[in-house]
Each structure stands twice: as structure tokens, then as C-alpha cells.
C-alpha positions in Angstrom: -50.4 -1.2 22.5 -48.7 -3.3 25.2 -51.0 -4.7 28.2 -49.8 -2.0 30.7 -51.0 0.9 28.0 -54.1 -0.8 28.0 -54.0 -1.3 31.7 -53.6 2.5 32.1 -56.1 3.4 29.6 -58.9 1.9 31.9 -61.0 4.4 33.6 -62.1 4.6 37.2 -64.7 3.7 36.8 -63.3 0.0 35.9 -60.7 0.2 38.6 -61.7 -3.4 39.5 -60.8 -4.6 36.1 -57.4 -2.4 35.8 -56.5 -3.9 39.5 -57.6 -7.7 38.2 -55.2 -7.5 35.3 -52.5 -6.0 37.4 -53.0 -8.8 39.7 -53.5 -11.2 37.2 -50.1 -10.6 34.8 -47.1 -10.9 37.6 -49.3 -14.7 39.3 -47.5 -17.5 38.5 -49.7 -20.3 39.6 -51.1 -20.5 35.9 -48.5 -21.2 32.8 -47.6 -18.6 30.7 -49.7 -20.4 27.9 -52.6 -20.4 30.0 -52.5 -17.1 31.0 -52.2 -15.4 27.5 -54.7 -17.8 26.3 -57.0 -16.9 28.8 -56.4 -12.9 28.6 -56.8 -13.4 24.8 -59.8 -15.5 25.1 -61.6 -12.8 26.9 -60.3 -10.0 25.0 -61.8 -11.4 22.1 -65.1 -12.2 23.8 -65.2 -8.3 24.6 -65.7 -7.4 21.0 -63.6 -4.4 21.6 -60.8 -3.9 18.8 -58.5 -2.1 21.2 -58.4 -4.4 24.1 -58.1 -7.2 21.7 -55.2 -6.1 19.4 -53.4 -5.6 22.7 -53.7 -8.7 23.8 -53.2 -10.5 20.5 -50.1 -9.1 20.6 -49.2 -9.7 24.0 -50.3 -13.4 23.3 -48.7 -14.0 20.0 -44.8 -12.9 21.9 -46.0 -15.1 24.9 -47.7 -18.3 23.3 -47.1 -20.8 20.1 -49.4 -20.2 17.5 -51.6 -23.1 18.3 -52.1 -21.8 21.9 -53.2 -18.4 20.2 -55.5 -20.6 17.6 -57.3 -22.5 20.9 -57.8 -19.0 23.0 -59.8 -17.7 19.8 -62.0 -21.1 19.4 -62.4 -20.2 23.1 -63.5 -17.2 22.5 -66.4 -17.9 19.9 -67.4 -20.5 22.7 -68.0 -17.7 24.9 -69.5 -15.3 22.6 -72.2 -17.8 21.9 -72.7 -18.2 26.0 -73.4 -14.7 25.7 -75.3 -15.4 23.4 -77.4 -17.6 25.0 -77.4 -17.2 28.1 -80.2 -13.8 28.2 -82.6 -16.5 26.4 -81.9 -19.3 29.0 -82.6 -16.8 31.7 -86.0 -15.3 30.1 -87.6 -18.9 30.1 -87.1 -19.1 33.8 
């Protein structure tokens, strides 16, 4: 599945996200590594098969494999913020 099949796969609902990532893909002021690394980072952090086989994909025709290897490192970084973060904010 290519990013713009995801993209129009996203329901109304999520119009914010669908008009984000259409935003998001044609900006330049980030590198191309960047930008994969951070769509693939967050697609992983998602959980969510789908949206993160498409962007693996996307990412592994965009990026070198070590850029792909530092998004998913990224990614478990996030996941453990998640994590986290709802037992930093009950101690508050």
C-alpha cells in the first residue's frame, strides 16, 4: 500500500490527520531522510500493521537502511513515552 492509499483510506473523521500527511509529503524544508524517518517512526509508534507496512515501504524506497534502522529505535523510544507518560501524569 503506497502512502496516498493509506492517505485515502483515512476516515473523516481523521480528516486532520489525512490533511497533515498530505501537507506533510510534498514540504521540502525537511530532507527526504528525515521525513521518511519521521513518518516511519510514528507509523511504528501507532501499533497499527497497516499504517506501518505502508510506510515501511514508503521508507525503505526513500531512505538507506540505516536511516530505516534509526526511525524504528525511534520508534521504541516513543512507545515507551507512551508508556510512561499516563503514570507521570497520575502522580501529579
Amino acid at each position: 500500500m503506497t502512502i496516498d492509499q493509506l492517505k485515502d483510506q483515512i476516515p473523516d473523521f481523521a480528516k486532520d490527520v489525512r490533511l497533515n500527511l498530505a501537507s506533510m509529503m510534498p514540504d521540502e524544508t525537511l530532507s527526504s531522510q528525515r521525513k521518511y524517518g519521521l513518518l516511519l517512526a510514528s507509523a511504528i509508534a501507532t501499533r497499527n500493521p497497516i499504517v506501518t507496512a505502508a510506510m515501511e515501504s514508503a521508507a525503505c524506497a526513500a531512505i538507506t537502511p540505516a536511516a530505516v534502522e534509526a526511525a524504528t529505535s525511534a520508534a521504541s523510544v516513543i512507545r515507551d513515552e507512551q508508556r510512561i507518560l499516563p503514570l507521570r501524569s497520575s502522580r501529579l
